[in-house]
C-alpha positions as CSV (number, residue, x, y, z in Angstrom):
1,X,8.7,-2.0,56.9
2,X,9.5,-5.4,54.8
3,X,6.0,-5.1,53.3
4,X,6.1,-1.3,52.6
5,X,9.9,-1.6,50.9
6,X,8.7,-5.2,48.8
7,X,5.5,-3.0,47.7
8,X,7.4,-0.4,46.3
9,X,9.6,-2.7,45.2
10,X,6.8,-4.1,43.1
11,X,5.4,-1.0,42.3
12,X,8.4,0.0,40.2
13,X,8.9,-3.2,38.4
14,X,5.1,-3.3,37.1
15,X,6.2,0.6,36.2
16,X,8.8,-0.4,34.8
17,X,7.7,-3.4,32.7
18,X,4.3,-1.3,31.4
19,X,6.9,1.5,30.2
20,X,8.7,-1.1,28.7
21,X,5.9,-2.8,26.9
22,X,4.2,0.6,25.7
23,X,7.7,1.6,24.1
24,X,8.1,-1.6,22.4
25,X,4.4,-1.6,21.1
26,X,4.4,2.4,20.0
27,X,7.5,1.4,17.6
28,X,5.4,-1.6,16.1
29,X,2.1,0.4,16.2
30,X,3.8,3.4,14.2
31,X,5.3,1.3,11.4
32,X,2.3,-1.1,11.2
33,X,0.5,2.2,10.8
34,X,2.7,3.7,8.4
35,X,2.6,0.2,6.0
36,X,-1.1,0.4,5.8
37,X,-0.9,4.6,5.5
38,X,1.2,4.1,2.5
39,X,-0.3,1.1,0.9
40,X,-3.7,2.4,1.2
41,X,-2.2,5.3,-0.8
42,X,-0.6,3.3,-3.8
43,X,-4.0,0.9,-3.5
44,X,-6.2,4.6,-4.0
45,X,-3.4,5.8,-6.1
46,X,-3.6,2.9,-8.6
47,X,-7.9,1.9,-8.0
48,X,-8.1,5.5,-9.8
49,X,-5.7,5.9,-12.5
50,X,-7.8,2.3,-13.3
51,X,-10.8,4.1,-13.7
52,X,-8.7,6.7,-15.6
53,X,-7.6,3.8,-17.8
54,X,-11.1,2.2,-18.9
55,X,-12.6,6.2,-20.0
56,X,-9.3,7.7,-21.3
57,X,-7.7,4.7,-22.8
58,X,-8.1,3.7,-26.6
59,X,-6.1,0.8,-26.1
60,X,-8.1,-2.6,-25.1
61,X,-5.5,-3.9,-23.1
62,X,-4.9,-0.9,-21.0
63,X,-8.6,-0.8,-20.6
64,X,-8.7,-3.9,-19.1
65,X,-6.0,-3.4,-17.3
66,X,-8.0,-0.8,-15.6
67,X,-10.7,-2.5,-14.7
68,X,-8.4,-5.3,-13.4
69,X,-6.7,-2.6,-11.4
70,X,-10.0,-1.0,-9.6
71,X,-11.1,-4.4,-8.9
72,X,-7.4,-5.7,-7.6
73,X,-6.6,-2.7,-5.5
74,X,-10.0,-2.2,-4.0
75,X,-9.8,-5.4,-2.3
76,X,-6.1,-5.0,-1.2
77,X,-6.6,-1.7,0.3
78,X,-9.4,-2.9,2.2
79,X,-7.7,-6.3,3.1
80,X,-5.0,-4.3,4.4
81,X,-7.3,-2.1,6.2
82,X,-9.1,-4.7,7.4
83,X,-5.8,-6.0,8.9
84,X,-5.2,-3.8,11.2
85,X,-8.2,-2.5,12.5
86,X,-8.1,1.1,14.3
87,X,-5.3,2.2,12.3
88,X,-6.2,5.4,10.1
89,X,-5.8,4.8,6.3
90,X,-7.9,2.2,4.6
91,X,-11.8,3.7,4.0
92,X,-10.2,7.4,5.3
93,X,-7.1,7.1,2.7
94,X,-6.4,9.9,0.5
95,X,-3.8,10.6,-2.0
96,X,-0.8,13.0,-1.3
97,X,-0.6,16.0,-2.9
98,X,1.8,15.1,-5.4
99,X,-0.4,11.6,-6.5
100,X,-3.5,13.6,-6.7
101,X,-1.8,16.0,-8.8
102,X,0.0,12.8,-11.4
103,X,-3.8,11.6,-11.5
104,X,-5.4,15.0,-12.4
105,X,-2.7,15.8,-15.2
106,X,-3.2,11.8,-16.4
107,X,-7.0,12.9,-16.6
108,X,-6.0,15.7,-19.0
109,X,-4.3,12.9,-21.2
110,X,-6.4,10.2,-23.8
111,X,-5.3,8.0,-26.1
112,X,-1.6,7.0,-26.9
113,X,-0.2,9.8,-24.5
114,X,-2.6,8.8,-21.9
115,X,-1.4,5.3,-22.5
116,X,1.9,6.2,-22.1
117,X,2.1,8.5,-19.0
118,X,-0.9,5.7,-17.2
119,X,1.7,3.4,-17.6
120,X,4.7,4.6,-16.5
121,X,3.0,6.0,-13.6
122,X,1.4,2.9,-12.5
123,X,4.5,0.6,-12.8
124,X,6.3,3.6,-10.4
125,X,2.9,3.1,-8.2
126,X,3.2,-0.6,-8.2
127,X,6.7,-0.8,-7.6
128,X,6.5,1.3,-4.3
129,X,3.6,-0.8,-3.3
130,X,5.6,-3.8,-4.3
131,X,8.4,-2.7,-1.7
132,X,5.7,-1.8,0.9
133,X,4.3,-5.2,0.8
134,X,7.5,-6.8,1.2
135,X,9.0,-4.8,3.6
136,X,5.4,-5.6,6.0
137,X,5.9,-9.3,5.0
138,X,9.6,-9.2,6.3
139,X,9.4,-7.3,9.4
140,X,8.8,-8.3,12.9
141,X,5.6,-6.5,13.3
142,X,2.0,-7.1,13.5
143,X,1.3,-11.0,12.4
144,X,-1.9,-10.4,10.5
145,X,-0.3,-7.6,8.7
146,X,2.4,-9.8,7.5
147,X,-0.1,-12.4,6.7
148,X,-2.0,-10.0,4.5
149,X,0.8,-8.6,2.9
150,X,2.2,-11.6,2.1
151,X,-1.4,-12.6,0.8
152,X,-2.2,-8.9,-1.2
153,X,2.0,-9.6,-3.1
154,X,0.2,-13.0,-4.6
155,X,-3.3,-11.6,-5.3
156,X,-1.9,-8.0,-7.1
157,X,1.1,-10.1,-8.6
158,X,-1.1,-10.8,-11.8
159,X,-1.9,-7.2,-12.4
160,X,1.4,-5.5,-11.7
161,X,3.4,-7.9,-14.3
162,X,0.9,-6.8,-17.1
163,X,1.3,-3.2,-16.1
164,X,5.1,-4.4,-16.5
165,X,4.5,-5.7,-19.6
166,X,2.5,-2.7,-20.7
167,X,5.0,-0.2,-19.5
168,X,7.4,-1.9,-22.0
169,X,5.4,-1.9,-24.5
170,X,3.7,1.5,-24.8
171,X,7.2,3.5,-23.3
172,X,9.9,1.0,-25.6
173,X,11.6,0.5,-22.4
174,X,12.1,-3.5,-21.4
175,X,12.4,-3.7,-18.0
176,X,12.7,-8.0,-17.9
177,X,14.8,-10.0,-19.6
């Protein structure tokens, strides 16, 4: 009777513990997959108005800027995505319906007004992305995920201080002092 009582026993705490530890892996699962869900977004998001930038721009630095961007947010979506393998997003990301529709008008746009419109949307891009990053780097989730964010904030921080800088300049609105 001691055996069948201290099995049962047993029983319930390995329940009890695996129903424990599936909860508190679901919650870190789901926000580790919404980071890289959303930052594969901005890194798609921004990789594209880049191309945008180097066929619709007349400007020399915002063309650059484009190829800087495809080349910068290629490899942080996939670093991300690389991260956190098995979680939906990186190679199968696609934009939202709202981004998709900002890029399509942006590809209706050239010169100055593409200029313009490319810039102001890619500092809002960059700035959500910006928040994403830190808010992965900062939480208590997946380790590599933090690592990578930490290490995709350093390699995109180049890039998304000269779309700053470009927002200012082509939208006469200073945003650092």
């Amino acid at each position: 009777m001691n055996t069948t009582i201290m099995g049962g026993f047993m029983a319930a705490c390995l329940i009890g513990t695996a129903s424990a530890g599936f909860g508190a892996d679901w919650s870190v699962n789901y926000r580790d997959r919404h980071f890289v869900r959303n930052f594969s977004m901005v890194s798609l998001e921004a990789a594209r108005i880049g191309q945008l930038a180097q066929t619709h721009s007349q400007d020399a630095q915002v063309q650059e800027l484009g190829r800087q961007l495809v080349k910068a947010y290629t490899q942080a979506g996939q670093q991300v995505a690389n991260a956190a393998p098995g979680v939906d997003g990186g190679s199968n990301a696609k934009l939202s319906g709202s981004a998709a529709r900002r890029v399509d008008s942006l590809a209706e746009l050239s010169g100055p007004a593409f200029d313009r419109a490319a810039t102001r949307e890619l500092f809002n891009c960059e700035e959500y992305g910006v928040r994403q990053l830190d808010l992965e780097a900062d939480s208590n989730g997946n380790a590599t995920l933090r690592r990578s964010a930490v290490q995709v904030l350093a390699a995109t921080e180049p890039v998304v201080w000269q779309t700053a800088q470009l927002n200012d300049q082509f939208n006469n609105k200073p945003r650092f002092h």
